[in-house]
N, C-alpha and C positions, 0 to 999 in steps of 0.2 A: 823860369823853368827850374831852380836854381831849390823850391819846394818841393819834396817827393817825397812819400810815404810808403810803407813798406810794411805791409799785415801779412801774418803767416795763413796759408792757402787754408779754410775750411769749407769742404762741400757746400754745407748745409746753410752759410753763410754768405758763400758765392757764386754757386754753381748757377743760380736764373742770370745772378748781373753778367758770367762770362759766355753765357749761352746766348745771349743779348748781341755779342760781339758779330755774327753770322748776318746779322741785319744790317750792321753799317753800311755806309754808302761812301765812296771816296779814296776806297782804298785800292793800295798799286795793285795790278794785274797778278791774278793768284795768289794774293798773301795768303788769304781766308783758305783756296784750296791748298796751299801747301801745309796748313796746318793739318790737314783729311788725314796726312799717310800716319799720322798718331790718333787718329779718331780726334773727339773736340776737343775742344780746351780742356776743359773739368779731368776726360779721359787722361789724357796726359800729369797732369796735377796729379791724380790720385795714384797714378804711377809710380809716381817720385814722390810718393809720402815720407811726413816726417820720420829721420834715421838718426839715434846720439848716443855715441859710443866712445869711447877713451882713442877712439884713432879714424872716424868719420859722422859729420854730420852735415845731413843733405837735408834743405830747408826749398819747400818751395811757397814763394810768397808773391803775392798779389801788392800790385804798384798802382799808386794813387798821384793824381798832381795836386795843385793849391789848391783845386775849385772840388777838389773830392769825388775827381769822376775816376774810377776806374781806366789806367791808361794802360798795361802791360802784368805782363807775369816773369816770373823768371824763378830759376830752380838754381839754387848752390849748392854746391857740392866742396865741400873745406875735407881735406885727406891729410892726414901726419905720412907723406911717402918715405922721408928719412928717419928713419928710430930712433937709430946711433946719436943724430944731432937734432933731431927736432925738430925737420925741416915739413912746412907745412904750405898745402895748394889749396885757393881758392878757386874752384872753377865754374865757370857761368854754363851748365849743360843748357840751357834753352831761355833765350831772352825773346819774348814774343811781345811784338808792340799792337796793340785794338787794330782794325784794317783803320777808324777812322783817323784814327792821331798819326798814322804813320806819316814819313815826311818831314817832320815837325822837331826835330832835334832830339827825341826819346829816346832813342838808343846811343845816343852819344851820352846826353846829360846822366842815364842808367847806369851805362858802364865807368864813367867816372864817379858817378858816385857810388859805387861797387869798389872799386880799386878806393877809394879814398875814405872809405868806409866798412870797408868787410870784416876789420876786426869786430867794430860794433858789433853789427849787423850779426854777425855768428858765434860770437862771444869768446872768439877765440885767435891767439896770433894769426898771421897769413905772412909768410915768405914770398907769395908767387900770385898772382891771377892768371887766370888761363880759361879761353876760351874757345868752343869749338863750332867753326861756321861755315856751311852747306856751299860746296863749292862753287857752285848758282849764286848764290845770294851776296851778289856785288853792295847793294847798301849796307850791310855788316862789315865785310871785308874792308871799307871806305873807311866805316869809325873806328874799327882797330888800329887801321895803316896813321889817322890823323891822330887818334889818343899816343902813338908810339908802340902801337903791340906789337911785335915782331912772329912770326909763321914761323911756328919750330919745327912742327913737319906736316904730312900731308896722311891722313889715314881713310883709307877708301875715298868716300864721299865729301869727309871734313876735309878744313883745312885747323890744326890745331895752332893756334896762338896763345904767346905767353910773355908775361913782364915780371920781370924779377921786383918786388918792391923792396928788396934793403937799400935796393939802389935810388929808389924813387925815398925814401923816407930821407936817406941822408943825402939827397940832393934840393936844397931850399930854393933854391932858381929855376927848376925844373915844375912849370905848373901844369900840372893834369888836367 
């Protein structure tokens, strides 16, 4: 699981293979309809269309495993909140795993490689990861609590979590 690929979201390019996703079979009880209260897949993605500015940019990209099947989406959100010091948030607004992969380690292997990657991946420092996840949704909640992510607070419906990574950079015994 350890290979995953990360293409930035184009309609025209994805929108049948993610409309595809409705048809699986195997997946946990309401995943597919909890995705509804945003309309489809696609709908969502083009929500959070590409944004790049000298103090935000919001990338939302489509997730591939080894075998080059489409396994998940997910939407970052990189914010400069401190000016004065340059202090910068990566944030996962919506990590959605296929109904059929779900189960299967993706949302753990995703968000570590998010946190151990998100410089790359947005071409810009990160101080912070931070993720926000739907007070229901106990399999999220599960990979936070095992990566280390700590619930900094609770707003309405989320629950917001966040890991500071200066700390995780300069801790070498500490493996994500």
């Amino acid at each position: 699981m350890s290979e995953l690929y990360f293409e930035k979201y184009n309609y025209y390019i994805h929108a049948e293979k993610l409309n595809n996703w409705q048809y699986d079979e195997g997946s946990f009880p309401d995943s597919v309809e909890s995705c509804k209260k945003f309309g489809d897949v696609n709908e969502l993605m083009c929500t959070y269309s590409h944004i790049e500015n000298d103090r935000e940019k919001l990338e939302p990209l489509v997730i591939y495993n080894k075998n080059h099947r489409d396994i998940g989406v997910v939407i970052l959100d990189h914010v400069m909140y401190d000016y004065d010091n340059g202090k910068t948030s990566l944030s996962a607004l919506y990590l959605i795993i296929r109904p059929d992969e779900q189960g299967k380690g993706y949302g753990t292997a995703i968000t570590k490689y998010i946190i151990q990657n998100g410089e790359n991946i947005m071409g810009r420092p990160v101080d912070e990861f931070c993720a926000s996840v739907h007070i229901t949704n106990r399999p999220s909640h599960k990979v936070m609590e095992n990566l280390g992510i700590s619930p900094l607070l609770t707003y309405g419906d989320y629950v917001i979590y966040s890991l500071p990574l200066e700390r995780e950079r300069g801790n070498d015994e500490k493996n994500i």
